[in-house]
Every structure is written in structure tokens, then in C-alpha cells.
TIVOKOL-372930 format. One line per 2 residues: number of its first residue (from 0); their letters; for each residue x, y, z of C-alpha. Coordinates in steps of 0.02 Angstrom, whole numbers, plus 32768, in hexadecimal, padded with zeros to 4 digits. Layout:
<recs>
NUM = A = X/Y/Z ~ ...;
</recs>
This chain:
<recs>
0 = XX = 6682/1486/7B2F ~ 66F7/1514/7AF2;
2 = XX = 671C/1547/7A29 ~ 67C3/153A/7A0E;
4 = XX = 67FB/1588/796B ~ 689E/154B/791E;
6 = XX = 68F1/158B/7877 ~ 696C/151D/7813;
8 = XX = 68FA/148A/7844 ~ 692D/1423/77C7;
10 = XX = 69DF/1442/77DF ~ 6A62/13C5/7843;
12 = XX = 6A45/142A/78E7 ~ 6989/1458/78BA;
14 = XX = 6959/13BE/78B2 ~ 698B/1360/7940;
16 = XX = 6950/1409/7992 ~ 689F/13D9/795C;
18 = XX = 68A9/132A/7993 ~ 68D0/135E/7A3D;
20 = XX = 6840/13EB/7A4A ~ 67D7/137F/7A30;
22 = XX = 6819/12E1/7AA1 ~ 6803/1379/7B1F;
24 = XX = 673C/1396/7AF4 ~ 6754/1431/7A8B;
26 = XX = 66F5/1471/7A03 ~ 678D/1471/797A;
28 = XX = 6786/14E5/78F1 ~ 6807/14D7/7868;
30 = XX = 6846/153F/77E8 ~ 68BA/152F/7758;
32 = XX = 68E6/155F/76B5 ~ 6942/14C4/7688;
34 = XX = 69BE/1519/762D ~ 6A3E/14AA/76A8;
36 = XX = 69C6/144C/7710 ~ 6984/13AA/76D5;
38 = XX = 68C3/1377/76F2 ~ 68F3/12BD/771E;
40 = XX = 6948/1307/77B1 ~ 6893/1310/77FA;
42 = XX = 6846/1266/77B6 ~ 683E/1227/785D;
44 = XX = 67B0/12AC/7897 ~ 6755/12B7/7804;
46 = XX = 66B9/1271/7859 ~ 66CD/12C4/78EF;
48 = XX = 664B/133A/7910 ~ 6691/13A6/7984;
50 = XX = 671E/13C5/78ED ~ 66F9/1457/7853;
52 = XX = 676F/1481/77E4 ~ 6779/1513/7766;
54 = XX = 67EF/1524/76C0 ~ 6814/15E2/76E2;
56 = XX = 6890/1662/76E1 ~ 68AE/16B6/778D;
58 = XX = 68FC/173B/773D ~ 685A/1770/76F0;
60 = XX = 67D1/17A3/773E ~ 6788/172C/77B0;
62 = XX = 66DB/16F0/77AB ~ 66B1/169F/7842;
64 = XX = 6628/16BB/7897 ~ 6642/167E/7943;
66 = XX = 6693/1699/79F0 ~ 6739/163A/7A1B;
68 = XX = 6775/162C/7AAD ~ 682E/15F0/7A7D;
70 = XX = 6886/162A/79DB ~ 692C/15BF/79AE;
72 = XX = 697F/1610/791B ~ 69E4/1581/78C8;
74 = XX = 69D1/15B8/781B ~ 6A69/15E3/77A3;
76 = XX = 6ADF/1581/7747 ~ 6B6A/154A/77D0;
78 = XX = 6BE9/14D4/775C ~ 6C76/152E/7713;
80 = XX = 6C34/14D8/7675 ~ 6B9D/1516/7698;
82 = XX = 6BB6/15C0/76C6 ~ 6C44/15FC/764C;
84 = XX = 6BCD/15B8/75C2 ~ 6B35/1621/760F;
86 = XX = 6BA3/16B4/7649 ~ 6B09/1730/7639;
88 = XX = 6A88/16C0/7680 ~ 6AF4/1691/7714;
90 = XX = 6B07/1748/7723 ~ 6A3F/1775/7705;
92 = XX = 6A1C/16E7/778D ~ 6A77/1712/7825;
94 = XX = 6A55/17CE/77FB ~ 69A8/17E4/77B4;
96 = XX = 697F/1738/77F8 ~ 69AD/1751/78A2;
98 = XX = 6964/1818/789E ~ 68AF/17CF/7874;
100 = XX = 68A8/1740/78E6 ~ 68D9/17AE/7977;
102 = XX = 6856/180B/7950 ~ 67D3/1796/7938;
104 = XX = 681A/1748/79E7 ~ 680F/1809/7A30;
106 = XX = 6754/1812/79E5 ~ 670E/1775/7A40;
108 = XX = 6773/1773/7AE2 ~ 67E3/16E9/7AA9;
110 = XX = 6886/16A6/7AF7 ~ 691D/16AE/7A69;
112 = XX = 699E/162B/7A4E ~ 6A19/1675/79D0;
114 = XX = 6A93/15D7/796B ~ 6B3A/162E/798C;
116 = XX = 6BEB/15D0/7964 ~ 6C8B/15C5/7993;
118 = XX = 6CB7/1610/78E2 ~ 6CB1/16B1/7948;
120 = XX = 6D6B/16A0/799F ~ 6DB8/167F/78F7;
122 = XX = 6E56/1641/78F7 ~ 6E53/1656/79B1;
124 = XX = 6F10/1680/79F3 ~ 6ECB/1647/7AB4;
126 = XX = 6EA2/158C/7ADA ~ 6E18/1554/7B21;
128 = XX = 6DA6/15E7/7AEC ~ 6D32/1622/7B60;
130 = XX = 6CAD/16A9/7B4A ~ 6D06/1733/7B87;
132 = XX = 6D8B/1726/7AFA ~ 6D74/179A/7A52;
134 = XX = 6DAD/1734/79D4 ~ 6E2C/1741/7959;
136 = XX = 6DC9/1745/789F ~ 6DF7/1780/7800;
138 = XX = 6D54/1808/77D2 ~ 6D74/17F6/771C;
140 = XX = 6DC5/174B/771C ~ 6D60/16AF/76B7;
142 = XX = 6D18/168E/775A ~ 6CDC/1730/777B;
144 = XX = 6C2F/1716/7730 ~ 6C18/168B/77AA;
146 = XX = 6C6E/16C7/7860 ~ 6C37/179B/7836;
148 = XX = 6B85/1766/7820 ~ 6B8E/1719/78CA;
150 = XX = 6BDD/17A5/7923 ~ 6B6A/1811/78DE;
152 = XX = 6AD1/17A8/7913 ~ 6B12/1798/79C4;
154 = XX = 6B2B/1840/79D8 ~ 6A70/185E/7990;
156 = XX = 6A20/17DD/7A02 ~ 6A6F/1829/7A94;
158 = XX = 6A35/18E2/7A55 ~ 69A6/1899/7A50;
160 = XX = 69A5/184F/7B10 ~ 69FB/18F8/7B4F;
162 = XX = 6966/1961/7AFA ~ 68D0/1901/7AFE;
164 = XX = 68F7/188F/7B9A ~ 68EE/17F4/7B15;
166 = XX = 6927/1767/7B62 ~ 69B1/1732/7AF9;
168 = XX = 6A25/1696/7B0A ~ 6AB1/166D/7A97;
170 = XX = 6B09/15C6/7A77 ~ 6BB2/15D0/7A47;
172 = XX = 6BC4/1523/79E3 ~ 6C5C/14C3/79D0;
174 = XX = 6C75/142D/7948 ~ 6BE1/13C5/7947;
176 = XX = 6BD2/132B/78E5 ~ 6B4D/1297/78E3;
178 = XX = 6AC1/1243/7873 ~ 6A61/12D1/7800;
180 = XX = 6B0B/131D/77B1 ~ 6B01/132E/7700;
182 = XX = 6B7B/12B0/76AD ~ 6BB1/1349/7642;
184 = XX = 6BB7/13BC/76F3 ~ 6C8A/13D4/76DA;
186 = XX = 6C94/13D8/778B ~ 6D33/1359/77D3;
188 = XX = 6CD0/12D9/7812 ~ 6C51/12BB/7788;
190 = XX = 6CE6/12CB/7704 ~ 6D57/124B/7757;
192 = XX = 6CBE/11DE/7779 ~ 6C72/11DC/76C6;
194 = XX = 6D29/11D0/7670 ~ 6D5F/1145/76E1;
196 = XX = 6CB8/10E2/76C2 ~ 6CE0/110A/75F6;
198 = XX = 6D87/10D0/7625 ~ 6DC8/1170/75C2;
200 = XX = 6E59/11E4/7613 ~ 6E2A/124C/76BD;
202 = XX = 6E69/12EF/768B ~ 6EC3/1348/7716;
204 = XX = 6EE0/13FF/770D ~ 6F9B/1437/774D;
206 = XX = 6FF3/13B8/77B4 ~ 6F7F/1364/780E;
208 = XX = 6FAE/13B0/78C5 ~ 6F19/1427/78D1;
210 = XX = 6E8E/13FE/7961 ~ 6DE0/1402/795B;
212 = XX = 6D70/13E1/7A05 ~ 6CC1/136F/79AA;
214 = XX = 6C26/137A/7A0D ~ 6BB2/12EE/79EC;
216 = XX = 6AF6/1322/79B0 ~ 6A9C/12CB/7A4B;
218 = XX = 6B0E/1338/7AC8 ~ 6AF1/13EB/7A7A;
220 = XX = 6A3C/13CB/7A5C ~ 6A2D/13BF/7B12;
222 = XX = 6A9D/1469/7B38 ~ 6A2C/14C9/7AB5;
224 = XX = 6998/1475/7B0B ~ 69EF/14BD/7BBC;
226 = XX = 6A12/1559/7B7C ~ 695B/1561/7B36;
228 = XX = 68F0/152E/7BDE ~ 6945/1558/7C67;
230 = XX = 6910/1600/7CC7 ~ 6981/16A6/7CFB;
232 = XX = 6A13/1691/7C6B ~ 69D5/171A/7BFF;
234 = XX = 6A64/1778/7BAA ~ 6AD2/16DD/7BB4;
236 = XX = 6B47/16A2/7B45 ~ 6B8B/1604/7B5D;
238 = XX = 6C03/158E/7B04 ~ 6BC0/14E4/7AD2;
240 = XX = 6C43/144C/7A89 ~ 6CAA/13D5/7AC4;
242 = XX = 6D63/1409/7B12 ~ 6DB6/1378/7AD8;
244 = XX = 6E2C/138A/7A57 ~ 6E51/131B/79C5;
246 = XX = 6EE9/1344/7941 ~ 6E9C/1328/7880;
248 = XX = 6F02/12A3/7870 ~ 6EE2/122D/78EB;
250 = XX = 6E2C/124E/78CE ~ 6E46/1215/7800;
252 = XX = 6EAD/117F/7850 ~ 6E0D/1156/78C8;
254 = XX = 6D8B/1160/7850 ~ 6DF3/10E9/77D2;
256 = XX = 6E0F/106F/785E ~ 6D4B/1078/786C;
258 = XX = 6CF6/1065/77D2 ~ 6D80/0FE0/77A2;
260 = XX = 6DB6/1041/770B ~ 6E43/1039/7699;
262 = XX = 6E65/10F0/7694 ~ 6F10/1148/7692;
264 = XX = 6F21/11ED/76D0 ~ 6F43/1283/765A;
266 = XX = 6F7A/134C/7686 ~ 6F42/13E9/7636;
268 = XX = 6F68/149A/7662 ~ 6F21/14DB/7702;
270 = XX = 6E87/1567/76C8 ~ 6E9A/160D/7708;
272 = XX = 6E69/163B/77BE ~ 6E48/156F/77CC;
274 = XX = 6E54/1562/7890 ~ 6EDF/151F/78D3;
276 = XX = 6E8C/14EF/7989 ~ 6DCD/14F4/79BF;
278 = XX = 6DC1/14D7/7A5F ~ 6D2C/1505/7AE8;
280 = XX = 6D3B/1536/7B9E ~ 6C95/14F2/7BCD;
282 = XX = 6C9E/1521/7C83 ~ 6C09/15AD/7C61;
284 = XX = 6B96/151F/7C33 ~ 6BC3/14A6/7CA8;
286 = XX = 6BBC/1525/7D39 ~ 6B01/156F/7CE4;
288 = XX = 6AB1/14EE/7C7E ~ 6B04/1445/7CF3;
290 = XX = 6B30/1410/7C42 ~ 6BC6/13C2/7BF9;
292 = XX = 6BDE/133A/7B61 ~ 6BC9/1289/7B93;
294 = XX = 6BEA/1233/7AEC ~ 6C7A/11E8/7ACF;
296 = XX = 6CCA/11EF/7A15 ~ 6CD4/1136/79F8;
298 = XX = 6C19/1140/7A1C ~ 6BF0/11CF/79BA;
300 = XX = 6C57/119B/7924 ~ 6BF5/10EB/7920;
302 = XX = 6B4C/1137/7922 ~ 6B95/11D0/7891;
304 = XX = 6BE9/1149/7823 ~ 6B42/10C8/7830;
306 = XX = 6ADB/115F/77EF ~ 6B59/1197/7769;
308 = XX = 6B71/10DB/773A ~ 6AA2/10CD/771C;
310 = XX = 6A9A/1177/76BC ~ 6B29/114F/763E;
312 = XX = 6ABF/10A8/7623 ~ 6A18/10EA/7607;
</recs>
């Protein structure tokens, strides 16, 4: 049995994380402040013993009084909702956050897994990205909060790694969508999903024609899990997502089709530095991790549009 810690457990990511640690006979121990993360995320192991969780802050000082072998730092506010609403905490938890949890993963020997995103290109101006490429991002943009807080805590977890010998591994993750978004997230797919089953407007920013590549939960989970257990790919970093692209429009046309809805389709001005294309080269992972998504959209928008349909319900 090994002691997996994971922060932002309650979160979208976090908690499917914890799920998995544990379907893989770990010791899971969660952490969360909840200031984004929602508890009933984790109903499901709540009489699990080999699952603890914590309300904490991880930028604070941490109190834990054991040795972990794995440290997954997931916690942060990741929605653009989310994070332009908690600009300061966003920044405090990929800074502060990410500078104690190293160390607490340099104190007891641990391997670190450091949530990175593909917020880090920008508004990339090469397609597919790969790792190699620097991005394009605006450092004082409305964004910035969000994709300079990432840099930053790359380049710390790898200072970290080139100093200390830490073995570090960093995820690069595309859009991801699936069951345990918040209906309020104000990411595309839960906003077209919850307005279609309202039957109110989908609200399209700009024209429609830019491309997102949507990872479903079930695929990246496994990556992360990859990128988390398998031996020699210390220093890493390594894109994780889905290379197929989908315009904005045809994915507001899909999800009306699917949740039978009598929505029309509305346009609002594009936000600054929104993305016009996200799109990974995954050939790193496939080539290091023998990983690559397997879900198709159609599949992964059923399962996201049953669990949306059941929250807006309760």
C-alpha cells in the first residue's frame, strides 16, 4: 500500500483522481479548501477506509504528519469563472501552494505530479502545440493570473528537480469535460449543456469558428495516473488532451441535437486573449506513457449531459 496525497480533491480533476487511487489500492489523502471544490464530488468514497480527507489550505502551513510517497498538486481554481473571481488565490495556490507541497514531497522522499495546463501557450500562434513550444501569453492580460501562475509553478517544480533531484512530472492538460463539473463552472461544455437543458440561449463568444480539442475525464485520469506510476520520466513534461478539434459552433449545434432542446444560438464579443485554437501534439505521451484518448465525444457528451441533467434536478 502506498499514501498518495492529492490537493484539490474535491475539485472536477481531484476527484476522479481519488477514485482512481484508490481503485489502484492506495492510501488516498485529500485536501481541499472548498473554496471551488464541492464535497459531493467525493460522496462515493465516503466509507472507504483507505480515503481521508482534510478542509485545509495548502497555502498555509501544512500539518500533516506523515510520509507520502506520491504528491499530486491539483489544487487552484482552473475555470475562467473561477479564477478571474479568485485572482489572488489562484495566484497564492500555484505559487505558495505549489512551493510548500514541493517541499513537503522533498521532506518525505515523495514523487511530485504538478496540475499544469495548456493555459501556458496562450493564444498559441503554432498548431498542434507540443512541449517544446513557448507560448504566446499576455503577462498582464485577464488571463494572466491563471496561465503566469502556471509558468511560474513549472519553472519551480523543475528548480526543484534540477536542485534537489525531486522527481518531478508535469501534465500539460488540455480541455477536459465530464460528470463532477460545477453547473456554474463557465467552461464551454458545462455552459452549452446546462443552457440547452434550460432551453435558454447558448451564448457563443465571437463567431463561432474557434476550436477547442475536449478530453473526456476517464481518458486524462488515466494519463495523470501514467504520468504518476510509471518509472525513469522524472523531469518530464508532457502534454495530456485530446488532438481532435471541434469549432464552438458545431459543438453548441451537437449538444442541442442531444439534450433535445429548443435553444437558439446567441453571439457576444470574443474576451480578450480568448484562444482562438487549443490543440495538443500528444506524440510525447503516446511515445512515454503508451497513452492516448479513447473516448469518443458522442460518448463523453452522453455520460456529461446524464450527470448535468441529474444535478439541475436535485
Amino acid at each position: 500500500m502506498k499514501n498518495v496525497l492529492i490537493t484539490g480533491a474535491s475539485g472536477f480533476i481531484g476527484s476522479h483522481l481519488c477514485e482512481k487511487f484508490i481503485q489502484e489500492g492506495f492510501e488516498v489523502y485529500g485536501i481541499d479548501n472548498l473554496i471551488t471544490g464541492d464535497i459531493n464530488n467525493l460522496d462515493k468514497l465516503k466509507d472507504s477506509p483507505s480515503f481521508h480527507f482534510k478542509e485545509d489550505d495548502i497555502t498555509m502551513d501544512l500539518d500533516l504528519k506523515l510520509n507520502f510517497d506520491l504528491i499530486l498538486h491539483f489544487a487552484g481554481p482552473a475555470s475562467p469563472d473561477d479564477f478571474l473571481r479568485l485572482s489572488l488565490e489562484t495566484l497564492k495556490s500555484n505559487s505558495l501552494g505549489t512551493l510548500k507541497t514541493l517541499e513537503l514531497a522533498q521532506c518525505t522522499g515523495a514523487r511530485y505530479v504538478f496540475a499544469s495546463t495548456s493555459e501556458i501557450y496562450g493564444d498559441p500562434l503554432i498548431h498542434p502545440q507540443d512541449e517544446s513550444y513557448w507560448g504566446n501569453v499576455n503577462p498582464i492580460g485577464r488571463r494572466s493570473v491563471y496561465n503566469e501562475a502556471k509558468r511560474f509553478s513549472e519553472a519551480l517544480s523543475i528548480a526543484f528537480h534540477q536542485k534537489y533531484n525531486l522527481d518531478v512530472r508535469i501534465p500539460r492538460i488540455f480541455n477536459t469535460y465530464g460528470p463532477n463539473m460545477k453547473v456554474d463552472d463557465g467552461r464551454v461544455i458545462p455552459n452549452f449543456i446546462v443552457q440547452a437543458l434550460k432551453d435558454e440561449s447558448l451564448t457563443v463568444y465571437g463567431n463561432g469558428s474557434q476550436t477547442r480539442s475536449l478530453c473526456y475525464i476517464n481518458d486524462l485520469v488515466e494519463g495523470i495516473f501514467k504520468i504518476s506510476s510509471i518509472d525513469n520520466i522524472d523531469g518530464q513534461v508532457i502534454n495530456l488532451g485530446n488532438p481532435e478539434e471541434h469549432s464552438i459552433m458545431d459543438l453548441a449545434r451537437i449538444i442541442i441535437k442531444k439534450t433535445g432542446s429548443n435553444s437558439d444560438i446567441i453571439h457576444k464579443s470574443l474576451p480578450q486573449d480568448d484562444p482562438r485554437r487549443r490543440c495538443p501534439d500528444i506524440t510525447r505521451a503516446r511515445n512515454v506513457l503508451g497513452w492516448q484518448p479513447i473516448t469518443m465525444l458522442d460518448s463523453g457528451l452522453e455520460e456529461t449531459i446524464k450527470f448535468f441533467r441529474n444535478k439541475i434536478n436535485e
